[in-house]
N, C-alpha and C positions, 0 to 999 in steps of 0.2 A: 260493745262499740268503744273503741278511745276515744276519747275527749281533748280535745284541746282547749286550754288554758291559758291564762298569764299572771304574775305577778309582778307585781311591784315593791322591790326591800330597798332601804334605805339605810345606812352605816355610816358613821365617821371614822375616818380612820388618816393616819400619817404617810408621809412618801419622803422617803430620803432621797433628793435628787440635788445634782450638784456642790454638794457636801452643804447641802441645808435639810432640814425638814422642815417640813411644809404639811398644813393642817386640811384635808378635805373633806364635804362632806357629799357623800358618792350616791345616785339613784340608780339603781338596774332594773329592769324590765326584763324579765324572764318568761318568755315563750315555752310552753311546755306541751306535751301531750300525754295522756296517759296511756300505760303498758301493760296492766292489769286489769281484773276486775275485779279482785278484793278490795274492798272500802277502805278495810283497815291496813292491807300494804299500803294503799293509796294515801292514805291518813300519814303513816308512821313516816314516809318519802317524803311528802310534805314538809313533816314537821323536822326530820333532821335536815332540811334545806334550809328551814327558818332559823333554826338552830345554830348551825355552820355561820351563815351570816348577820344572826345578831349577837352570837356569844364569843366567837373565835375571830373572824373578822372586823365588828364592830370596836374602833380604838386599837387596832395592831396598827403598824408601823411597817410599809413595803419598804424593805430595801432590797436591792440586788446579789443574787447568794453572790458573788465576785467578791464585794466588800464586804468578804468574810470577818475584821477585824472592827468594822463598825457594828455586825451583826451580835458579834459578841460583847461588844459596852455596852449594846442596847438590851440584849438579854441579860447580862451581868450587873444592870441596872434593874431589874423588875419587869422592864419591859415588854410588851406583846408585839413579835416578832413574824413578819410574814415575808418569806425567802422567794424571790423571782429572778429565774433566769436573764434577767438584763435590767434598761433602766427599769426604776415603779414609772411607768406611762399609763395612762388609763386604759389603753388599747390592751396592753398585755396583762391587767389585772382584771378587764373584761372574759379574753380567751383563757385565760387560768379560770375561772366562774365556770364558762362553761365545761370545763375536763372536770373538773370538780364536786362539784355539784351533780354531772351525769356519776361519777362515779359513787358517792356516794348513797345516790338514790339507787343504784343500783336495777337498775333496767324497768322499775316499779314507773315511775315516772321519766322521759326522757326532756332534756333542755334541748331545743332545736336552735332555739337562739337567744343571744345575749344583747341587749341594748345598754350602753354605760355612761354615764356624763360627771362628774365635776363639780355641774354649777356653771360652767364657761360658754353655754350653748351650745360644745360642741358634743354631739351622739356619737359614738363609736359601739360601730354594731360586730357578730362576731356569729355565723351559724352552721350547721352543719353540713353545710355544702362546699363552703370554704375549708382550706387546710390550712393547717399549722401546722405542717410535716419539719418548715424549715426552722419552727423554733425549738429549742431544745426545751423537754417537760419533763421538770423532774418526777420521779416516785413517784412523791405525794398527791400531786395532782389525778392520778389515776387507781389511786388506795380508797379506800372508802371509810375508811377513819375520819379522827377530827383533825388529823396530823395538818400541818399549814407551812411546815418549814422544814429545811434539810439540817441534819443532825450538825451542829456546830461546837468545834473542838476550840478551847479557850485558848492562848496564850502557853502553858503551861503542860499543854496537851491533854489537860483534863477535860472531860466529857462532862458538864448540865445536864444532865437529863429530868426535865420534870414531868411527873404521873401528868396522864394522861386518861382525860374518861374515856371509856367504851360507849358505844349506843347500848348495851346491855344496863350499862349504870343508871344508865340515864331514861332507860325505859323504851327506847326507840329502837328493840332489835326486833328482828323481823318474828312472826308470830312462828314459824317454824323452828327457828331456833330457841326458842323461849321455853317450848316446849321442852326439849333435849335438860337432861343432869348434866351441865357443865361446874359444880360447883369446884373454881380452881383454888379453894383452900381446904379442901378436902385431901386427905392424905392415906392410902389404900396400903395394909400389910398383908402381905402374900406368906402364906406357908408355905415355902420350898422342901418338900421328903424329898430323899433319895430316892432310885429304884430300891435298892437294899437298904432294909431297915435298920440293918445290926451295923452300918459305919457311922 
C-alpha cells in the first residue's frame, strides 16, 4: 500500500534580487507518497531529500542564471550558488523543490506538493496538478544528482568546476547499484593476440 506522508525542512539561504541580497530563512512542507515497498529504497529517498536540502541548499545564494556575471563573483568568491531560470521569488524556488526532489528520489518516493514561505505569511503552494510547462527548467532540476546550478564560464572563458559528491560517496545509492563493481579507479589491461601469431 503507499503511504502518504509529509515533511517539514527548514534552510537558510540567500536571494539576490534587485542587485541586493537578501538573507531568508525558508520553511517547506513537502507532501509525499510513497512508490515502493522496500524500506530501505524508502529510507535512502528520504534521506537524499534531507540531504539535498540541508547540505546543498541550506546557506546557497539563488540568483537568476541571466546574471551570469554576478553568478560568477559569487562563485569565484567561495560562495554556494543556486542558478534559477528568473527572478529568486519564492514561488519559483518552491516549483524548482518540487522537480527536484521528485527527481532525485527517483520515483522511490514521489513530492505531490510543495508548500513554501519566507517568514512573511505568505504560502506559496506548487503541486502536481498544476504545470510549469511555461517556465523554463533547466537540466538540473530533473537530474538526480546533487547538481543545483548551470555550469558557469568566468570572465576569461575558463570553466570552475568543483568535485562534486555522488549518492554512491555518500552512501545513499540505491541498493541495486551498490551491489554492481563499479570501482571507476580501477584500471583493466587487455591482451590483444593477433589471429596470427608469427606477426
Amino acid at each position: 500500500m503507499n503511504v502518504r506522508i509529509a515533511q517539514l525542512v527548514t534552510f537558510n539561504a540567500g536571494i539576490w534580487y534587485n542587485d541586493v541580497l537578501e538573507m531568508n530563512s525558508y520553511t517547506a512542507k513537502l507532501w509525499m507518497i510513497t512508490q515502493t515497498y522496500d524500506t530501505q529504497e524508502q529510507s535512502i529517498a528520504f534521506q537524499r531529500m534531507k540531504h539535498f536540502v540541508y547540505t546543498e541548499l541550506d546557506s546557497t545564494i539563488f540568483v537568476g542564471s541571466e546574471l551570469q556575471d554576478k553568478c560568477n563573483q559569487l562563485t569565484q568568491a567561495g560562495l554556494n550558488v543556486t542558478t534559477l531560470p528568473g527572478a529568486a521569488v519564492d514561488q519559483l524556488i518552491g516549483i524548482m523543490l518540487f522537480h527536484k526532489l521528485n527527481a532525485i528520489m527517483e520515483g522511490r518516493i514521489v513530492v505531490v506538493e510543495v508548500e513554501i514561505s519566507a517568514g512573511d505569511g505568505v504560502i506559496y503552494l506548487h503541486s502536481e496538478n498544476e504545470t510549469s510547462e511555461s517556465i523554463p527548467q533547466p537540466d538540473w532540476w530533473h537530474q538526480a544528482d546533487l547538481v543545483h546550478s548551470e555550469l558557469l564560464s568566468t570572465a576569461d572563458n575558463r570553466i570552475s568546476i568543483h568535485p562534486v559528491a555522488t549518492w554512491r560517496d555518500l552512501d545513499l545509492d540505491w541498493p541495486s547499484n551498490t551491489n554492481m563493481s563499479t570501482d571507476s579507479d580501477s584500471i583493466v589491461f587487455a591482451d590483444f593476440k593477433k589471429n596470427n601469431e608469427t606477426e
